[in-house]
N, CA, C and O atoms as CSV, one atom per row, in Angstrom:
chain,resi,resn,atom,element,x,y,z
A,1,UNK,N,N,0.841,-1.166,0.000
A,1,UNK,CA,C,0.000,0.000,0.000
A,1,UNK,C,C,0.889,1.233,0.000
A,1,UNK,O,O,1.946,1.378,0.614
A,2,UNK,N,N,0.317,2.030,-0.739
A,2,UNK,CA,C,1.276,3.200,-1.264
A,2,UNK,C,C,0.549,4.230,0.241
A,2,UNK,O,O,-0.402,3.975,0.980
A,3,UNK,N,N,1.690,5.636,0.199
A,3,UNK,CA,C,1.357,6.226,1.609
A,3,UNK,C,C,0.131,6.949,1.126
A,3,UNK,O,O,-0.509,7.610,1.944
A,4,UNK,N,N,-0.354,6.867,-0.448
A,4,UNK,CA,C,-1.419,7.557,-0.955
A,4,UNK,C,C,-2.493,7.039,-0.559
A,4,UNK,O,O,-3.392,7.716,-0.061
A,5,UNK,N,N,-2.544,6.047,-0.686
A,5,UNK,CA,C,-3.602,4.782,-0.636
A,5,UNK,C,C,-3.867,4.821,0.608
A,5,UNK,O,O,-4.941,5.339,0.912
A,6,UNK,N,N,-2.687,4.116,2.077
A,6,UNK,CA,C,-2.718,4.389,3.249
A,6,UNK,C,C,-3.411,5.989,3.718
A,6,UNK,O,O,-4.170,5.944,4.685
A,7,UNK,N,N,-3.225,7.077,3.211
A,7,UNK,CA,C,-4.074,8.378,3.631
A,7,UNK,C,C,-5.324,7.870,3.237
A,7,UNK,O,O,-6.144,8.040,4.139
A,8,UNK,N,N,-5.746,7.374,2.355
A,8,UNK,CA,C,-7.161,7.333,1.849
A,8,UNK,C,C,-8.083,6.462,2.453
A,8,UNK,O,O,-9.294,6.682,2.437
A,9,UNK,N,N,-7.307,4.989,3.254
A,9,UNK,CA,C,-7.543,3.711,3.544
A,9,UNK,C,C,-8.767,4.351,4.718
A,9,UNK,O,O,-8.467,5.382,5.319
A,10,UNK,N,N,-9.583,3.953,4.882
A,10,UNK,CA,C,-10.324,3.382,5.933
A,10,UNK,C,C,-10.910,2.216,6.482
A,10,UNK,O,O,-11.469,1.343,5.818
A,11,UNK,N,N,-10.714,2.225,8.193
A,11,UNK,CA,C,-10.893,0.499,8.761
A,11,UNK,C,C,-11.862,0.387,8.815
A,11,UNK,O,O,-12.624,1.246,9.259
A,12,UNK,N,N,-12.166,-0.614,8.422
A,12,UNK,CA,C,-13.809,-1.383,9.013
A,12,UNK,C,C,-13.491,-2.276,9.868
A,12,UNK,O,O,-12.678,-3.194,9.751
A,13,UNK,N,N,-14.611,-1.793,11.349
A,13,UNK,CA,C,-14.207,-2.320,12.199
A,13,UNK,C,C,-14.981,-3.852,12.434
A,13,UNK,O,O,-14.857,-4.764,13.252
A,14,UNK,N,N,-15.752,-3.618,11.364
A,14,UNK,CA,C,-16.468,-5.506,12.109
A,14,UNK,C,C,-16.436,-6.209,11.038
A,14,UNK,O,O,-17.442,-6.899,10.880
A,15,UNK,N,N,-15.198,-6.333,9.790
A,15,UNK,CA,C,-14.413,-7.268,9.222
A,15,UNK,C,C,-12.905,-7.277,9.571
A,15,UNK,O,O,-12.247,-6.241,9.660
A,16,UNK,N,N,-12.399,-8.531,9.763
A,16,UNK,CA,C,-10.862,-8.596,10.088
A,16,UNK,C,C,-9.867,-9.480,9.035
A,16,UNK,O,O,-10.308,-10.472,8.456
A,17,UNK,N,N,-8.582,-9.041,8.868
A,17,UNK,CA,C,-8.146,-9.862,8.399
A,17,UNK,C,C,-6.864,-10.404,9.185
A,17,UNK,O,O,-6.203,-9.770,10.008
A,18,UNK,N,N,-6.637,-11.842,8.710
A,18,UNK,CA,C,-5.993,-12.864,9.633
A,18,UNK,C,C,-4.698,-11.911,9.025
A,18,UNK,O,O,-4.735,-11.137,8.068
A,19,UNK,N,N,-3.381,-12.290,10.043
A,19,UNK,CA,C,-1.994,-11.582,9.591
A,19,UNK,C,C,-0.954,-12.628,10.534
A,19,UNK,O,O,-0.837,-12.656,11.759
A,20,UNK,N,N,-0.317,-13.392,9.580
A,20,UNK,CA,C,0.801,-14.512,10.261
A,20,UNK,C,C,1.376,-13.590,11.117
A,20,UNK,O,O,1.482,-12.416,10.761
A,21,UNK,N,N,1.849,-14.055,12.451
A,21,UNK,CA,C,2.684,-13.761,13.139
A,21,UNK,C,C,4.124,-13.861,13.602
A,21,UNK,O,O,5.029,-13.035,13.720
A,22,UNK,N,N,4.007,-15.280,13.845
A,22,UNK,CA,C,5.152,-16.590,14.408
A,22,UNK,C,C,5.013,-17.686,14.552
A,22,UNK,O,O,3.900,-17.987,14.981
A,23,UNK,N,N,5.751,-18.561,14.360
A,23,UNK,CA,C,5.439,-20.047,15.285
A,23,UNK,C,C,4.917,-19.972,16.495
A,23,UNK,O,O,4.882,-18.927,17.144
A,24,UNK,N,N,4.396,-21.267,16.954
A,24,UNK,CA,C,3.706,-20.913,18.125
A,24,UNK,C,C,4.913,-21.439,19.262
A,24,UNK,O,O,4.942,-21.238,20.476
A,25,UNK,N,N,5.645,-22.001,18.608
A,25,UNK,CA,C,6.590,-22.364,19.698
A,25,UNK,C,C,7.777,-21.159,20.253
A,25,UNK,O,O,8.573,-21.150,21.191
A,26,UNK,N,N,7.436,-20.166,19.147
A,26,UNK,CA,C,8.577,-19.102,19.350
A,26,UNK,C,C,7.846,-18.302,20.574
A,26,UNK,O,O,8.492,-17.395,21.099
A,27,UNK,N,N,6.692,-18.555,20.996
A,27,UNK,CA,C,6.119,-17.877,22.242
A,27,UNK,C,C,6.105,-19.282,22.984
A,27,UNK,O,O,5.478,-20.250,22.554
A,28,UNK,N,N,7.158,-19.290,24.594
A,28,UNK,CA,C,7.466,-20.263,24.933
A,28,UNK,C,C,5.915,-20.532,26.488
A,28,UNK,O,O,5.273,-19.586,26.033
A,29,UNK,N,N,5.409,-20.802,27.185
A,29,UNK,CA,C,4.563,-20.949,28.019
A,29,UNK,C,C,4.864,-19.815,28.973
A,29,UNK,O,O,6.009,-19.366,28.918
A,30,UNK,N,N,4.139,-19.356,29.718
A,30,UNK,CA,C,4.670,-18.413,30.782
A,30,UNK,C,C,5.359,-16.759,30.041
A,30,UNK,O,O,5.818,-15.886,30.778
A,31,UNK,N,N,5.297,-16.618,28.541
A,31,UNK,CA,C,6.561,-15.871,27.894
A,31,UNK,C,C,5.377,-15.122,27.198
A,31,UNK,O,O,4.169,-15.324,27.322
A,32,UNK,N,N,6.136,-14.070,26.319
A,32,UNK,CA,C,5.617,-13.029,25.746
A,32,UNK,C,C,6.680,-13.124,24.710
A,32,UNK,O,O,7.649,-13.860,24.900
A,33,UNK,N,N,6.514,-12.211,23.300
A,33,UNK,CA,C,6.491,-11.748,22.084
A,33,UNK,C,C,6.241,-10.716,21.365
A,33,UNK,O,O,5.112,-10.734,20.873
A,34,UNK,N,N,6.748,-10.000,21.170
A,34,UNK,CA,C,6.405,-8.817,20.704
A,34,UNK,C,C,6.566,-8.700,18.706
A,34,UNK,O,O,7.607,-8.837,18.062
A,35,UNK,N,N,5.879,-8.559,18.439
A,35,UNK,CA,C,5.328,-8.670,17.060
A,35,UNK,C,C,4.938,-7.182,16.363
A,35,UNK,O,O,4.330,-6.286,16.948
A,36,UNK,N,N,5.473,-7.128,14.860
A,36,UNK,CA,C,4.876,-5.724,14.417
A,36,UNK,C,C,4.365,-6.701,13.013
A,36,UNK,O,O,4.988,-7.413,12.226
A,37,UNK,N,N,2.639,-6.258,13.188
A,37,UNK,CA,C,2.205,-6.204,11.901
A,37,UNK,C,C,1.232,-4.969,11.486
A,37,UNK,O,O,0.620,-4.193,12.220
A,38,UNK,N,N,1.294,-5.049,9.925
A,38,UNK,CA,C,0.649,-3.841,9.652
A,38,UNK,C,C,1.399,-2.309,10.623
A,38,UNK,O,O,2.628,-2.336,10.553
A,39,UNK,N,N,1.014,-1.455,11.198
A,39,UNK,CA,C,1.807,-0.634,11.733
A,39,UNK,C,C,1.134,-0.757,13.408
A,39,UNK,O,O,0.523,0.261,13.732
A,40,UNK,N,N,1.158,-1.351,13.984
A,40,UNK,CA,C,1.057,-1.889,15.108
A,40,UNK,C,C,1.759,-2.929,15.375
A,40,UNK,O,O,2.022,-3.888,14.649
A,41,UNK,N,N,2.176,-2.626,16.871
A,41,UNK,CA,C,3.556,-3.686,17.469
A,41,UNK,C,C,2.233,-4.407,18.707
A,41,UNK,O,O,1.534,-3.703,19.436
A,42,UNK,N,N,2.211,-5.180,18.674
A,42,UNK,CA,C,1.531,-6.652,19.597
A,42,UNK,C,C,2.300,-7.514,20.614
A,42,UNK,O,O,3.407,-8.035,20.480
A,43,UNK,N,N,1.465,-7.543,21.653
A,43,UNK,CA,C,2.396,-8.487,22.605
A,43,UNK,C,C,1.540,-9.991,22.360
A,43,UNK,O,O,0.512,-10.424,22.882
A,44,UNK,N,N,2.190,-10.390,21.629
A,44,UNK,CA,C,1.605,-12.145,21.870
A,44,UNK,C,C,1.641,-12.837,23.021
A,44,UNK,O,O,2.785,-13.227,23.255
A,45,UNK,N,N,0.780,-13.175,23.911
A,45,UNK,CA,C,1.120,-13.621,25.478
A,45,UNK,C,C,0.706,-15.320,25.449
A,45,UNK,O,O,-0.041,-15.667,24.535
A,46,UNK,N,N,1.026,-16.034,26.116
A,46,UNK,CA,C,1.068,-17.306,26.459
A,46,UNK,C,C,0.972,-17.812,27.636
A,46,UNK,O,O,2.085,-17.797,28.161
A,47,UNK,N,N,0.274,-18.204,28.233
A,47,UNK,CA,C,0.047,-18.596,29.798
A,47,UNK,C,C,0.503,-19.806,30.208
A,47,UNK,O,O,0.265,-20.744,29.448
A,48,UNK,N,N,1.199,-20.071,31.385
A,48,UNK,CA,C,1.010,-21.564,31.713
A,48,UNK,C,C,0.497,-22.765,31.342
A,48,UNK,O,O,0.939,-23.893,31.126
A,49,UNK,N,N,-0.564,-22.214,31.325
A,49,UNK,CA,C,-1.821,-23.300,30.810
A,49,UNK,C,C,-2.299,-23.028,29.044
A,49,UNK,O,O,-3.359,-23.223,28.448
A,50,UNK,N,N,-0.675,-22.381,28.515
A,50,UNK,CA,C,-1.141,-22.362,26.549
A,50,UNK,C,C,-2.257,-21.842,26.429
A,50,UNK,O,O,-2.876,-22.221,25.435
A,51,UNK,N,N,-3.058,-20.661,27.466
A,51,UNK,CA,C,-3.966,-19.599,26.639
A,51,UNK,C,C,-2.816,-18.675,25.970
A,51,UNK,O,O,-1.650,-18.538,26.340
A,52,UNK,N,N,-3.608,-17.978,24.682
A,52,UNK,CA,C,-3.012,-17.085,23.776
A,52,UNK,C,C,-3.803,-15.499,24.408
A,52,UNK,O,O,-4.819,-15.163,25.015
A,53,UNK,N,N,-2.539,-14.851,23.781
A,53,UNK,CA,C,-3.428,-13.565,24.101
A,53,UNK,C,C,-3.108,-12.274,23.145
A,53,UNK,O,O,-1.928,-12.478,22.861
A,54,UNK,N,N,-3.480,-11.093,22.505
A,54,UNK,CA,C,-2.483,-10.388,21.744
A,54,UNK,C,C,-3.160,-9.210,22.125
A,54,UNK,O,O,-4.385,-9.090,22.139
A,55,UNK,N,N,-2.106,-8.098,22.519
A,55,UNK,CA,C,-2.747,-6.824,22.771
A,55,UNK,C,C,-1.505,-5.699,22.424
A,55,UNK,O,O,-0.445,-6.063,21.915
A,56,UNK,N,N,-1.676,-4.863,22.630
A,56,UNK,CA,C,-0.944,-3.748,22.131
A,56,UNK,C,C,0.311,-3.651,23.132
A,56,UNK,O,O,0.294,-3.525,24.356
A,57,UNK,N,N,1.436,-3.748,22.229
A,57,UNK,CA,C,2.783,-3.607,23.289
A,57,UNK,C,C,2.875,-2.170,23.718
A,57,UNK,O,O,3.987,-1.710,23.980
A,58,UNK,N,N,1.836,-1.450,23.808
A,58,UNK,CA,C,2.561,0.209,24.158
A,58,UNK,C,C,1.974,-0.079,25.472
A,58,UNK,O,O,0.898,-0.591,25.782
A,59,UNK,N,N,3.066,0.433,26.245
A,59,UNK,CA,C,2.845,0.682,27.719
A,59,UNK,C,C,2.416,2.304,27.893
A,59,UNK,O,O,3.281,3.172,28.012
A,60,UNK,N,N,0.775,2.646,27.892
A,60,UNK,CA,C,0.595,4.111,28.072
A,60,UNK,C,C,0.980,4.612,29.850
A,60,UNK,O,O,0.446,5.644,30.257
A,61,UNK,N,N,1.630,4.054,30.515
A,61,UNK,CA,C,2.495,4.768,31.752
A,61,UNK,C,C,3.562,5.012,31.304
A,61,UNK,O,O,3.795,6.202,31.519
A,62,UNK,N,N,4.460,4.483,30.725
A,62,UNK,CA,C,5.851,4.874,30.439
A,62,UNK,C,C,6.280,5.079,29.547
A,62,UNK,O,O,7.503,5.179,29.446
A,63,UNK,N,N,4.991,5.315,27.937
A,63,UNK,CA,C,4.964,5.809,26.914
A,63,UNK,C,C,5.869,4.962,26.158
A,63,UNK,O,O,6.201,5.539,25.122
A,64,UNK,N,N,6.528,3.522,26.311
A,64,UNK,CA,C,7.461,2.718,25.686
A,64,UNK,C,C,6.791,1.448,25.168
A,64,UNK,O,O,6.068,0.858,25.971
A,65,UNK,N,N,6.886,1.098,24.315
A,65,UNK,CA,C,6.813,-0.333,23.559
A,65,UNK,C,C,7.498,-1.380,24.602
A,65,UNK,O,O,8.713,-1.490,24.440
A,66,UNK,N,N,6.824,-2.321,25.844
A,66,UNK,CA,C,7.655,-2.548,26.614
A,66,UNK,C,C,6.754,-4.033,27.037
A,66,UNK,O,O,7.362,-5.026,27.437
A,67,UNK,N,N,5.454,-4.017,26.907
A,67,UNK,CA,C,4.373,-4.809,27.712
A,67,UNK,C,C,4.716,-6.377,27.415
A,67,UNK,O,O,4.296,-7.333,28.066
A,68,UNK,N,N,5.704,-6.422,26.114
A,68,UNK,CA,C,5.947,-7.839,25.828
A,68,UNK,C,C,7.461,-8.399,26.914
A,68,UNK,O,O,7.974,-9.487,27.176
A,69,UNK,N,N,7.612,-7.582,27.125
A,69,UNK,CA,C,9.010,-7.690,28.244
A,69,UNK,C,C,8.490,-7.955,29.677
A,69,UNK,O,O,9.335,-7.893,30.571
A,70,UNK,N,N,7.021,-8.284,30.064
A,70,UNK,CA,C,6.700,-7.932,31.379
A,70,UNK,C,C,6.421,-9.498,31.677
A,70,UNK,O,O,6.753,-10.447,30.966
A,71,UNK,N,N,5.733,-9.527,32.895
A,71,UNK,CA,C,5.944,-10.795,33.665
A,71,UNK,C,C,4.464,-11.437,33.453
A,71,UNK,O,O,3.480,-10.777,33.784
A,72,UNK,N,N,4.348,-12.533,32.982
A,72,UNK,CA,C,3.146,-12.839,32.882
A,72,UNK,C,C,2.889,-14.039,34.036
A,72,UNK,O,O,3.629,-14.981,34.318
A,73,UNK,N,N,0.922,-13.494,34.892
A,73,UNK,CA,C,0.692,-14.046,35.974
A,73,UNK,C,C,-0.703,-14.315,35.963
A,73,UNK,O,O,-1.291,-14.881,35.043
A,74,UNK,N,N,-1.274,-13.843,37.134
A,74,UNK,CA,C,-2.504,-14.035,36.883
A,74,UNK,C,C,-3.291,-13.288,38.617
A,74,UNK,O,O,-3.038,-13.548,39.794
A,75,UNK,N,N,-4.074,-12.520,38.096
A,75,UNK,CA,C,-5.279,-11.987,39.497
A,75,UNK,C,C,-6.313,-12.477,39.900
A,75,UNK,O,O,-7.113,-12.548,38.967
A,76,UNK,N,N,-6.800,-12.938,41.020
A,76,UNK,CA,C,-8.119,-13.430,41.016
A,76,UNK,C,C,-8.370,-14.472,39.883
A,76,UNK,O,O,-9.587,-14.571,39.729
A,77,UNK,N,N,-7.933,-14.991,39.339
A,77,UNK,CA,C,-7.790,-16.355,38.591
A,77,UNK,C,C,-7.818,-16.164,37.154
A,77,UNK,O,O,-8.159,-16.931,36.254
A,78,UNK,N,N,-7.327,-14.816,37.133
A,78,UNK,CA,C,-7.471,-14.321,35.662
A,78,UNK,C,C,-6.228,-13.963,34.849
A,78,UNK,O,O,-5.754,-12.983,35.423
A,79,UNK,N,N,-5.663,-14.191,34.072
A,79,UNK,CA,C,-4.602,-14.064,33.640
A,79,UNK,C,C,-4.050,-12.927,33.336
A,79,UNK,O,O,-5.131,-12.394,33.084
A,80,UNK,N,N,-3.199,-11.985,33.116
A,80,UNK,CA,C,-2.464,-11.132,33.542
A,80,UNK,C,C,-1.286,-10.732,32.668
A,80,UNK,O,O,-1.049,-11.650,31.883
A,81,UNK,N,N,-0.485,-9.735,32.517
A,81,UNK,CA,C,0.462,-8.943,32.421
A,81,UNK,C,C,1.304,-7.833,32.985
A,81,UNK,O,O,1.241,-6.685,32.544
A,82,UNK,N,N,2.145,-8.224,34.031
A,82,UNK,CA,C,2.542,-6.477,34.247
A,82,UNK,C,C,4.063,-6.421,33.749
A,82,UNK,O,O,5.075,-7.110,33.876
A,83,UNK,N,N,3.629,-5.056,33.023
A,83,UNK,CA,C,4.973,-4.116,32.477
A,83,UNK,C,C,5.800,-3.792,33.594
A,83,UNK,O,O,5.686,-3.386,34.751
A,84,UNK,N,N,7.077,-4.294,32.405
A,84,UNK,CA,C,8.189,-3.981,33.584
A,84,UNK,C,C,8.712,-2.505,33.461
A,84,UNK,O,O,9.927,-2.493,33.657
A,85,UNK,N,N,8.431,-1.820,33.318
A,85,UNK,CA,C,8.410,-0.749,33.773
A,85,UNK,C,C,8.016,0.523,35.458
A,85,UNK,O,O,8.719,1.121,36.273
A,86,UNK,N,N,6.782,0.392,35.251
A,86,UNK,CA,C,6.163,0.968,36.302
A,86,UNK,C,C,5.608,-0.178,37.145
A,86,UNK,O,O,5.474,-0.147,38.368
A,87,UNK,N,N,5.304,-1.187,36.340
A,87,UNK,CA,C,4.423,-2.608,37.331
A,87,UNK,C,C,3.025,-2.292,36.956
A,87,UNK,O,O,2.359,-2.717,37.900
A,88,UNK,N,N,2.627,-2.033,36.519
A,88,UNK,CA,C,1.280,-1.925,36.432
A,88,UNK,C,C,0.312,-3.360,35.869
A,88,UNK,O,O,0.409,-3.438,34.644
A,89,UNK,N,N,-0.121,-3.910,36.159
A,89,UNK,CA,C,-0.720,-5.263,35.648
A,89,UNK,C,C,-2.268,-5.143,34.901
A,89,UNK,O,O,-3.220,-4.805,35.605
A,90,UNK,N,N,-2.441,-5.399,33.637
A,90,UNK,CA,C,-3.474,-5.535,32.707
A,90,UNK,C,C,-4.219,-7.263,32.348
A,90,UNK,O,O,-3.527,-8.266,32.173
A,91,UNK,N,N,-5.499,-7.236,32.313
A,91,UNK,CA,C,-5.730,-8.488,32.475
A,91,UNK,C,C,-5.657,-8.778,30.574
A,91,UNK,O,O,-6.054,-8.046,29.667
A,92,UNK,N,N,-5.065,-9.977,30.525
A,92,UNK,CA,C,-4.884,-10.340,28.923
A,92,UNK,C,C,-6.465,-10.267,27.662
A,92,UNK,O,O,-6.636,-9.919,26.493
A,93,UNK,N,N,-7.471,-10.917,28.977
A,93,UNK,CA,C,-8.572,-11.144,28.505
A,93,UNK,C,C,-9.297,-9.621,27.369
A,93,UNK,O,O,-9.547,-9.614,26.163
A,94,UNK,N,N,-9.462,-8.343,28.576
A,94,UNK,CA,C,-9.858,-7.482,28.285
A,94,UNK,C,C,-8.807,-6.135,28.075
A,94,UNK,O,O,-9.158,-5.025,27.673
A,95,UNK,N,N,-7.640,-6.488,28.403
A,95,UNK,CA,C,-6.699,-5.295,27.917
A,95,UNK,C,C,-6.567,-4.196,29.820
A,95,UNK,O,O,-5.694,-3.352,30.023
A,96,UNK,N,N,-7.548,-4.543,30.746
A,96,UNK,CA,C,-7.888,-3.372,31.718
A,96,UNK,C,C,-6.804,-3.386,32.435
A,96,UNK,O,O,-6.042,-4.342,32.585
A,97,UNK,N,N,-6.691,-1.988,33.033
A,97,UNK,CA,C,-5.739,-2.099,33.921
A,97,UNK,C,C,-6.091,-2.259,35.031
A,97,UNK,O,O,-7.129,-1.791,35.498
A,98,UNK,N,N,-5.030,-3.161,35.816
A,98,UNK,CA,C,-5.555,-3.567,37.344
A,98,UNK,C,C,-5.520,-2.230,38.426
A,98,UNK,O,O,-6.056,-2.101,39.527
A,99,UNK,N,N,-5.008,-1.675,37.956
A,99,UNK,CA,C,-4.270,-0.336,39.131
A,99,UNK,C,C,-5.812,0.862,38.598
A,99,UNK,O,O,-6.668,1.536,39.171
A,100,UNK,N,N,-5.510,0.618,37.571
A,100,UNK,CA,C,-6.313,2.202,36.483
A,100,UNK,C,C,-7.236,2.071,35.632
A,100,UNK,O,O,-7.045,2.219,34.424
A,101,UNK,N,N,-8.736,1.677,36.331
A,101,UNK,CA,C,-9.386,0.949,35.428
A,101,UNK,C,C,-9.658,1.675,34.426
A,101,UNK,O,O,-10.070,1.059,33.443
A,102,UNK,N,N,-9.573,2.717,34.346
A,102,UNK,CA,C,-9.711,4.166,33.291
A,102,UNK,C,C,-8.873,3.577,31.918
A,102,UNK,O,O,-9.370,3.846,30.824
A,103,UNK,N,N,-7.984,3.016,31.947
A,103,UNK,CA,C,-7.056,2.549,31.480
A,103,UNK,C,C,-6.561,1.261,30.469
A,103,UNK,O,O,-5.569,0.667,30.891
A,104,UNK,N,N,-7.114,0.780,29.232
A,104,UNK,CA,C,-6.730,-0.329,28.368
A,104,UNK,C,C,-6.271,-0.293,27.735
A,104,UNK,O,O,-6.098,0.742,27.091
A,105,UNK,N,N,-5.660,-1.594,27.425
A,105,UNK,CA,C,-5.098,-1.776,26.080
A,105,UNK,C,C,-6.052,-2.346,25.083
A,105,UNK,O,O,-7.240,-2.662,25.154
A,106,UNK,N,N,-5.253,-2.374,24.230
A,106,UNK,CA,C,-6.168,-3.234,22.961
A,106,UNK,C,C,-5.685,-4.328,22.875
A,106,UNK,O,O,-4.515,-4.695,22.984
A,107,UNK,N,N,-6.901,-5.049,22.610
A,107,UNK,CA,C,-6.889,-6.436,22.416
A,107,UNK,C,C,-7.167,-7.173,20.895
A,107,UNK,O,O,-7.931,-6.612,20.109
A,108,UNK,N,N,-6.572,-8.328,20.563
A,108,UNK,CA,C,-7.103,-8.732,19.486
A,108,UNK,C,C,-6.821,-10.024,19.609
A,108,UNK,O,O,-6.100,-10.764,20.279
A,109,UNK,N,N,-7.943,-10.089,18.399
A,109,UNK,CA,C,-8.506,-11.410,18.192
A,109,UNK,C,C,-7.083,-12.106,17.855
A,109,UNK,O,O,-6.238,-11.567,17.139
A,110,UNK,N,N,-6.877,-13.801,18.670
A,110,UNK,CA,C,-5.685,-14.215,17.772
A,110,UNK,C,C,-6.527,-15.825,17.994
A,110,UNK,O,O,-7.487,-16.218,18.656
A,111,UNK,N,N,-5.478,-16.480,16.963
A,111,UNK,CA,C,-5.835,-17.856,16.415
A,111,UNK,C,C,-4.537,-18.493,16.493
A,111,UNK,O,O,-3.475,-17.877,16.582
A,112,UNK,N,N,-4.705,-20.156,16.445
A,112,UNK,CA,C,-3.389,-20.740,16.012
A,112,UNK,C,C,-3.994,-21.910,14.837
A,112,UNK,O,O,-4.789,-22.831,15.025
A,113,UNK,N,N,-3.378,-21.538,13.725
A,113,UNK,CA,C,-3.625,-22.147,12.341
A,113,UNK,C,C,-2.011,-22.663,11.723
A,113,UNK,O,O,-0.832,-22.347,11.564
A,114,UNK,N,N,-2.864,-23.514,11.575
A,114,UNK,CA,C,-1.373,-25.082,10.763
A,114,UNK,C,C,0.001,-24.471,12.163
A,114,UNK,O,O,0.978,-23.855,11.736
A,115,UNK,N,N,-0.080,-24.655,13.237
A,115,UNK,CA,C,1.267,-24.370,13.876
A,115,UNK,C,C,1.954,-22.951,14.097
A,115,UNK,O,O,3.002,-22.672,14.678
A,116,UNK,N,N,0.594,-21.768,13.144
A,116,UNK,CA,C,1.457,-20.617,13.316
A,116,UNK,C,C,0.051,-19.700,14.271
A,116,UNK,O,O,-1.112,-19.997,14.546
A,117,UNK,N,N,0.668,-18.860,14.458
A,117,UNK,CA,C,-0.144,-18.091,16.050
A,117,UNK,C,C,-0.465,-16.842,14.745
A,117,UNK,O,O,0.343,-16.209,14.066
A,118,UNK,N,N,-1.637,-16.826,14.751
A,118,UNK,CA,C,-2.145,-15.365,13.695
A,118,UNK,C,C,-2.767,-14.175,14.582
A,118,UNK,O,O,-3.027,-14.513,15.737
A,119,UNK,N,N,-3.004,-13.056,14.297
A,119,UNK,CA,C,-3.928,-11.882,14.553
A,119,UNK,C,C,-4.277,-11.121,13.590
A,119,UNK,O,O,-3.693,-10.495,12.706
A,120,UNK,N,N,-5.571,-11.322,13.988
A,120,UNK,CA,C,-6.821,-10.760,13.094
A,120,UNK,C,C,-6.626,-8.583,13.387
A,120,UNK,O,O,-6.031,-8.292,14.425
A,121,UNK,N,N,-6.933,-7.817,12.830
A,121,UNK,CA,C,-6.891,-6.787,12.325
A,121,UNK,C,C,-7.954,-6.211,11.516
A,121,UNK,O,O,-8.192,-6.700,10.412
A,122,UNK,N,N,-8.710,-5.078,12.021
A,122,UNK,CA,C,-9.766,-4.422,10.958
A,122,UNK,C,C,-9.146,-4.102,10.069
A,122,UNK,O,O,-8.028,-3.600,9.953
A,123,UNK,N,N,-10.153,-4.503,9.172
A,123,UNK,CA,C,-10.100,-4.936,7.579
A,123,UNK,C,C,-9.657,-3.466,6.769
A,123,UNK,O,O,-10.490,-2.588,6.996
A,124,UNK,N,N,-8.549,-3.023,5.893
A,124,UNK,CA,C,-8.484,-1.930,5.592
A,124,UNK,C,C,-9.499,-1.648,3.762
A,124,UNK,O,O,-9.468,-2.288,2.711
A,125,UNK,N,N,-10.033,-0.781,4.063
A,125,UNK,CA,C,-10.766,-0.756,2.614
A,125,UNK,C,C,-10.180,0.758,2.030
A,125,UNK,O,O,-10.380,1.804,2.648
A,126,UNK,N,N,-9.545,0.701,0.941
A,126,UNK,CA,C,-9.128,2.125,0.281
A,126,UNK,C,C,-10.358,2.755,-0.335
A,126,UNK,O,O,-11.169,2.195,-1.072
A,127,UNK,N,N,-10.366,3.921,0.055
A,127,UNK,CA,C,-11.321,5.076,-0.988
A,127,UNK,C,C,-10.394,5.983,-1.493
A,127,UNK,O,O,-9.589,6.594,-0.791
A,128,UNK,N,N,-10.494,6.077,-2.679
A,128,UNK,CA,C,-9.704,7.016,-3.485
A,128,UNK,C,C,-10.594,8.149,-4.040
A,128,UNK,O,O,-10.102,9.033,-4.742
């Protein structure tokens, strides 16, 4: 997509398209991943128990691309992220922050197809 096209592009938000990521083994259990597709960077998360998770690596406390570097756990029986940065912990499910409920990330849809870990993305449609 040309940067012409990209100015013109608009998302539709309730079609997605799938976008390879990684192997699924390159996100190890307990571990995180940080991924850029399309122009968004993603934390691919992985739990103990091989739930998937993908949400936006920007840490809005410390304004850094960082959330895939953080410790993955779990609150009240819910699975978890906190950035190592400030500490702040976000639940994987819904993106919220535990400290700041004012406060989410984005979440997206992810899949694991033939062995590779995908995320889905609103669908870009160009108007020229």
């Amino acid at each position: 997509m040309t940067a012409r096209q990209r100015k013109h592009a608009t998302l539709v938000h309730n079609e997605f398209e799938w976008h390879d990521a990684c192997v699924i083994d390159e996100v190890a259990p307990g571990g995180s991943l940080a991924v850029s597709i399309r122009d968004e960077q993603i934390a691919i998360v992985r739990t103990q128990d091989g739930v998937l998770a993908a949400l936006s690596n920007f840490d809005p406390f410390s304004n850094a691309f960082v959330i895939a570097r953080g410790m993955v756990g779990e609150y009240a029986n819910a699975p978890t992220i906190t950035s190592p940065i400030y500490l702040q912990s976000f639940y994987l499910e819904t993106g919220e922050c535990l400290e700041d409920r004012n406060t989410r990330l984005s979440v997206f849809p992810v899949r694991v197809w033939n062995g590779r870990i995908q995320i889905a993305l609103s669908r870009r449609v160009t108007t020229l």
